[in-house]
Every structure is written in structure tokens, then in C-alpha cells.
TIMI-2910 file (N, C-alpha, C, CB; in pm, 1 decimal, decimal comma, always signed):
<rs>
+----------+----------+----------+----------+----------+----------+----------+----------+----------+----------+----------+----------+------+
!      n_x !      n_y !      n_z !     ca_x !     ca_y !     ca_z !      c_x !      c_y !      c_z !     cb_x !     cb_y !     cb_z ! resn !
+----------+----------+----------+----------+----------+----------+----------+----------+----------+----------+----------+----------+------+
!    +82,2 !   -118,0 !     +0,0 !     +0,0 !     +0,0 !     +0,0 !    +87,3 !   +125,3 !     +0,0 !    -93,9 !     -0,7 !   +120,1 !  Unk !
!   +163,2 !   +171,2 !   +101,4 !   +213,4 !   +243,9 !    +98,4 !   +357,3 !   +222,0 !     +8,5 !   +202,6 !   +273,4 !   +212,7 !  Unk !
!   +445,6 !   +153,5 !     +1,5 !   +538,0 !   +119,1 !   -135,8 !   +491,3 !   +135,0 !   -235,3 !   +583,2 !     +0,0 !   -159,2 !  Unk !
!   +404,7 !   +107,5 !   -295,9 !   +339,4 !   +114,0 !   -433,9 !   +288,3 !   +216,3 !   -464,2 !   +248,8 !    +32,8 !   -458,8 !  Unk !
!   +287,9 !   +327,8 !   -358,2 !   +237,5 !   +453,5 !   -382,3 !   +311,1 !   +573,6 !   -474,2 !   +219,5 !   +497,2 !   -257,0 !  Unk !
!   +207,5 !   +599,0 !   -555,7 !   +272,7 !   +726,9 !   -634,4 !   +362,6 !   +846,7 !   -625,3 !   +199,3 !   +779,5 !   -662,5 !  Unk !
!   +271,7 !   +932,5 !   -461,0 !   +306,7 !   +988,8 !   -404,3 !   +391,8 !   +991,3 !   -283,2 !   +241,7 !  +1015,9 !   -410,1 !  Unk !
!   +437,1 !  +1023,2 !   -278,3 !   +523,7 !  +1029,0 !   -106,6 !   +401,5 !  +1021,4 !    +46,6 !   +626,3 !  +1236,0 !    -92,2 !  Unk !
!   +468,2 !   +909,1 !   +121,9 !   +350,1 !   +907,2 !   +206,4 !   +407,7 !   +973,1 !   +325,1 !   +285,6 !   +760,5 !   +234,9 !  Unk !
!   +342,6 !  +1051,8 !   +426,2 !   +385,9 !  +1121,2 !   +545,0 !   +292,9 !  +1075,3 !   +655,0 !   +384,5 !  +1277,6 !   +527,0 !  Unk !
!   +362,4 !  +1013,8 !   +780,4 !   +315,4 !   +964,2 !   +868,2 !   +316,5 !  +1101,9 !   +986,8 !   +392,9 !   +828,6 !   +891,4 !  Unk !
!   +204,1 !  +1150,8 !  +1075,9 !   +233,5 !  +1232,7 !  +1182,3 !   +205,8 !  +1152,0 !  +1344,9 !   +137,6 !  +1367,9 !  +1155,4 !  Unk !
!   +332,5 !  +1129,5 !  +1414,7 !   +286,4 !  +1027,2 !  +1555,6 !   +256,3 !  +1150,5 !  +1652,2 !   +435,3 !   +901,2 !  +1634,6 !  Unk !
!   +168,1 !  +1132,0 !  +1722,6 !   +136,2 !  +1224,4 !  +1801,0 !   +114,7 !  +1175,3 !  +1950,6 !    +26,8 !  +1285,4 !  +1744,0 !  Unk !
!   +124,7 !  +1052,3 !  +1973,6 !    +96,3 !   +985,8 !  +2100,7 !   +204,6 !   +855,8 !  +2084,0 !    -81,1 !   +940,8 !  +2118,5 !  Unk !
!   +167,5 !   +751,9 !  +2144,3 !   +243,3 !   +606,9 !  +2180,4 !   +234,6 !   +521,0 !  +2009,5 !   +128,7 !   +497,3 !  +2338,7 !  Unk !
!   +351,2 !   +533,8 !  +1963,2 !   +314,0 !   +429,9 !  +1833,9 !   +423,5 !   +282,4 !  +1865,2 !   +363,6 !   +526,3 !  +1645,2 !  Unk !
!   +338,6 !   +213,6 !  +1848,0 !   +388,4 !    +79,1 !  +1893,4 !   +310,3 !    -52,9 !  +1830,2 !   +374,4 !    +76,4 !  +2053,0 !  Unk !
!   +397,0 !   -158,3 !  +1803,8 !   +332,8 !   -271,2 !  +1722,5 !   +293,5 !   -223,6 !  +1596,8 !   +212,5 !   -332,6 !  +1787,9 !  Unk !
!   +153,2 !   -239,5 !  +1542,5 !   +128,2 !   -254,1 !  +1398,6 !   +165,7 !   -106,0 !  +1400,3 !    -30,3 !   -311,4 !  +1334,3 !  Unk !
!   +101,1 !    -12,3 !  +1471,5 !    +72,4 !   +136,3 !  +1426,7 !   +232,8 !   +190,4 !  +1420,9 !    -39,7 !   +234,4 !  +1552,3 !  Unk !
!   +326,2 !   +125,6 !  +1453,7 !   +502,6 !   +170,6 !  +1431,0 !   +501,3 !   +136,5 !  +1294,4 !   +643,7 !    +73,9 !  +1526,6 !  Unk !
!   +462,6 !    -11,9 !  +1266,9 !   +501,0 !    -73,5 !  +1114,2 !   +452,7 !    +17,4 !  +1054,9 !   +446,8 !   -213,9 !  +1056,7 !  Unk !
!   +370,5 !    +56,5 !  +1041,7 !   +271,1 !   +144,9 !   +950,2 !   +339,1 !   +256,1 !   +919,9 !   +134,3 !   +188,9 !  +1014,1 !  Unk !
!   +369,6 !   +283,5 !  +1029,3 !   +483,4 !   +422,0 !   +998,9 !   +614,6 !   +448,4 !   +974,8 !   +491,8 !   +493,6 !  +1083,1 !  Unk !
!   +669,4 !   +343,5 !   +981,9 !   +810,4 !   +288,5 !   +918,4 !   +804,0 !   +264,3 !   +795,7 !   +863,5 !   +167,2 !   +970,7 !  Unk !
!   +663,3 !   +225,3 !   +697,9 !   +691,0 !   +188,8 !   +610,1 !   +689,6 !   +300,4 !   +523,2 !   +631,8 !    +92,9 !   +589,5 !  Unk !
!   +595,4 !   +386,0 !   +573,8 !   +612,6 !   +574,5 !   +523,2 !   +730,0 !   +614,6 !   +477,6 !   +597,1 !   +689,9 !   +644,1 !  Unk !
!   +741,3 !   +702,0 !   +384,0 !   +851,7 !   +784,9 !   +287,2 !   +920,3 !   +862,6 !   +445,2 !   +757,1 !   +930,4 !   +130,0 !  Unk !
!   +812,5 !   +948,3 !   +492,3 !   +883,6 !  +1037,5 !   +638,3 !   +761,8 !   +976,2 !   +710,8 !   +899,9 !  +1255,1 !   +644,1 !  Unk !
!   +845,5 !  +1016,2 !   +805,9 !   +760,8 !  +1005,9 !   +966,0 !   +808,9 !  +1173,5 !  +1025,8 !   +846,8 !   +834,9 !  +1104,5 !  Unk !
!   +716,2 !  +1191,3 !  +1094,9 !   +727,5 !  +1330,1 !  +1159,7 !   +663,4 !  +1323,5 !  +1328,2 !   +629,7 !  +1447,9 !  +1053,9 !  Unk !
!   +720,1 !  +1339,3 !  +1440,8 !   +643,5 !  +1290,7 !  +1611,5 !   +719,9 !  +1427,4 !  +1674,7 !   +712,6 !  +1084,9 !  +1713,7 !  Unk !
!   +570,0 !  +1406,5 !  +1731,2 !   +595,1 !  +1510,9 !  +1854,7 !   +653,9 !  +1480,3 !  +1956,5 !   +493,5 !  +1559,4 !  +1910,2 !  Unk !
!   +742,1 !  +1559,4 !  +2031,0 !   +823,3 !  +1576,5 !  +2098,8 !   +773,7 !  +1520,9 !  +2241,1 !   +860,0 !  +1703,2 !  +2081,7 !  Unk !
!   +821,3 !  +1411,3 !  +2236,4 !   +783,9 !  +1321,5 !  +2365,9 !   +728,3 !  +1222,2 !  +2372,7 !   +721,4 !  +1364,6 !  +2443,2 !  Unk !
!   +681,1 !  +1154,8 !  +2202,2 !   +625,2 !  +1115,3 !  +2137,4 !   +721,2 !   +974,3 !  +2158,8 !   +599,6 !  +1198,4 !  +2021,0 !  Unk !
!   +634,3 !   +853,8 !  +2253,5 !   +719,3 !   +715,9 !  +2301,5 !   +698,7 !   +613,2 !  +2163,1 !   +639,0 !   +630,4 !  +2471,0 !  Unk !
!   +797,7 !   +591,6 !  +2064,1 !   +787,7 !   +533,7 !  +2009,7 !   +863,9 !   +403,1 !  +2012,4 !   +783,2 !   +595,4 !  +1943,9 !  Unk !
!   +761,8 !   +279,6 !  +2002,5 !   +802,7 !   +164,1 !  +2120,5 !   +778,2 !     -5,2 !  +2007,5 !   +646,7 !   +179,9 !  +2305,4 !  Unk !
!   +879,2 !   -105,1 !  +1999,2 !   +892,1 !   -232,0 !  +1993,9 !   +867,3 !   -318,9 !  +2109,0 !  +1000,7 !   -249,3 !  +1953,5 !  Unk !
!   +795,2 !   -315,1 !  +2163,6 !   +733,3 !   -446,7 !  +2269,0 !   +820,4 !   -536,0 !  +2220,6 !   +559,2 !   -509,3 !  +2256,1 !  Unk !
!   +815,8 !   -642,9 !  +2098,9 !   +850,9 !   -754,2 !  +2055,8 !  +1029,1 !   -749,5 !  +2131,3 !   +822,3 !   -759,6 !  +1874,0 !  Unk !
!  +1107,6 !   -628,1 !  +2099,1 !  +1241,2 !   -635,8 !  +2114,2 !  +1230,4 !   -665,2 !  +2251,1 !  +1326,5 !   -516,7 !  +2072,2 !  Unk !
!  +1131,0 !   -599,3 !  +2384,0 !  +1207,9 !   -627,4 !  +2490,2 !  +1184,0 !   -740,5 !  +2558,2 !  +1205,7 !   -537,0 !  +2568,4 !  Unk !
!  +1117,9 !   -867,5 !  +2488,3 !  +1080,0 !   -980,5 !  +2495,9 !  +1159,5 !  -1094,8 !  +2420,2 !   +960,7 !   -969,8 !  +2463,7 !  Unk !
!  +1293,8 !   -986,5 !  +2357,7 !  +1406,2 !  -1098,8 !  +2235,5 !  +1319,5 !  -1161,4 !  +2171,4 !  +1519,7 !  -1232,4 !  +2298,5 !  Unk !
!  +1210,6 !  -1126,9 !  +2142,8 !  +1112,1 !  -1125,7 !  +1976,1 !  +1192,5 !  -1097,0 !  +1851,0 !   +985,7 !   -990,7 !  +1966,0 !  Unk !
!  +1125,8 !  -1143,5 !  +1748,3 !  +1191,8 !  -1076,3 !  +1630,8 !  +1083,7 !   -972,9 !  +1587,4 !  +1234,0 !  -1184,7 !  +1505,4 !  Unk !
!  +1110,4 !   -869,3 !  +1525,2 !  +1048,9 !   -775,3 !  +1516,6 !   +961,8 !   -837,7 !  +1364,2 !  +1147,6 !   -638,0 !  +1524,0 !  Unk !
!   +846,3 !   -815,7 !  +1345,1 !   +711,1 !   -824,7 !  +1204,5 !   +801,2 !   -842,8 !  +1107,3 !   +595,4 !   -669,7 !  +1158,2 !  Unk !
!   +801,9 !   -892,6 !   +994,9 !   +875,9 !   -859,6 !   +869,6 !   +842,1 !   -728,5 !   +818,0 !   +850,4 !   -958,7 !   +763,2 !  Unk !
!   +717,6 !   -638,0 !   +851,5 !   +695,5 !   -502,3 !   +784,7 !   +788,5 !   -434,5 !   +873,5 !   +536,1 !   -437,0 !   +781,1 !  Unk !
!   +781,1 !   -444,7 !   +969,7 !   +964,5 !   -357,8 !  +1052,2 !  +1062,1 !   -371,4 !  +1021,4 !  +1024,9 !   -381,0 !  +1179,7 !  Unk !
!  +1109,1 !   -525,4 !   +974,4 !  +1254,7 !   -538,8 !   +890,0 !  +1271,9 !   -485,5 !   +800,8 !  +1294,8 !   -642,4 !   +843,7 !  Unk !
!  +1180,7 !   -507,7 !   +680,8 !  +1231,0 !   -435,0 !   +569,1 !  +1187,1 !   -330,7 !   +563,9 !  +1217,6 !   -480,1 !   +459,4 !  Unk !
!  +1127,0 !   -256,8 !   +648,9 !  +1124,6 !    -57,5 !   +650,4 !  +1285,4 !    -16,3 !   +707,3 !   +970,6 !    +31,1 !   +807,9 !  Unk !
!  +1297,0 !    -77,1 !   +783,8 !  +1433,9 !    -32,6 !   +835,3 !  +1550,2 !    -77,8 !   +753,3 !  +1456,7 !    -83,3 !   +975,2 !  Unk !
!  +1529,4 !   -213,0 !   +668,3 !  +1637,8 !   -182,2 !   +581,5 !  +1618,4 !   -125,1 !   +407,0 !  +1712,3 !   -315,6 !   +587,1 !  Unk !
!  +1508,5 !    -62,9 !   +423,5 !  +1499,1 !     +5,8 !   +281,9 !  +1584,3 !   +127,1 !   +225,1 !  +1370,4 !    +52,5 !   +273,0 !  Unk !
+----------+----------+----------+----------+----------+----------+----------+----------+----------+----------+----------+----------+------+
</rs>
């Protein structure tokens, strides 16, 4: 959805983004968060592996 997009996609976090609602925004062109704005992997502090939509946003 968002890869295949034409346009550039812009994510705005404004509260706690964590689990799907992080992926979602990792997979975004930018991300933009407000200042204080806890952006959080549960999975990591459980030595989870993080979604495959988190892997490959982070290595795109």
C-alpha cells in the first residue's frame, strides 16, 4: 500500500506508536512525532523478532 504509492507518504505520531501502528509508519517515505512522542517495539524487549513489515522498513 504504501510502497506502491505514487506519491510520497507522510506519517504524523502524536501519542504512543507501537506494534502494527510503528510498522505502519516505518513503512512511510517520512515520519514526523511530537516531541515526547514514546515510540516503542514491545517484541524487542521480549528478544522477539520484530514483524517482517519492521525489517524491511528499516532496511529500505
Amino acid at each position: 500500500m504504501v510502497k506502491g504509492s505514487a506519491k510520497p507518504v507522510v506519517v504524523a505520531i502524536h501519542s504512543v506508536a507501537m506494534g502494527g501502528g510503528l510498522e505502519l509508519a516505518l513503512s512511510a517515505h517520512y515520519r514526523v512525532a511530537s516531541p515526547g512522542a514514546p515510540i516503542v517495539l514491545p517484541e524487542v524487549k521480549f528478544g522477539l523478532r520484530q514483524a517482517r513489515a519492521a525489517r524491511s522498513a528499516c532496511h529500505a
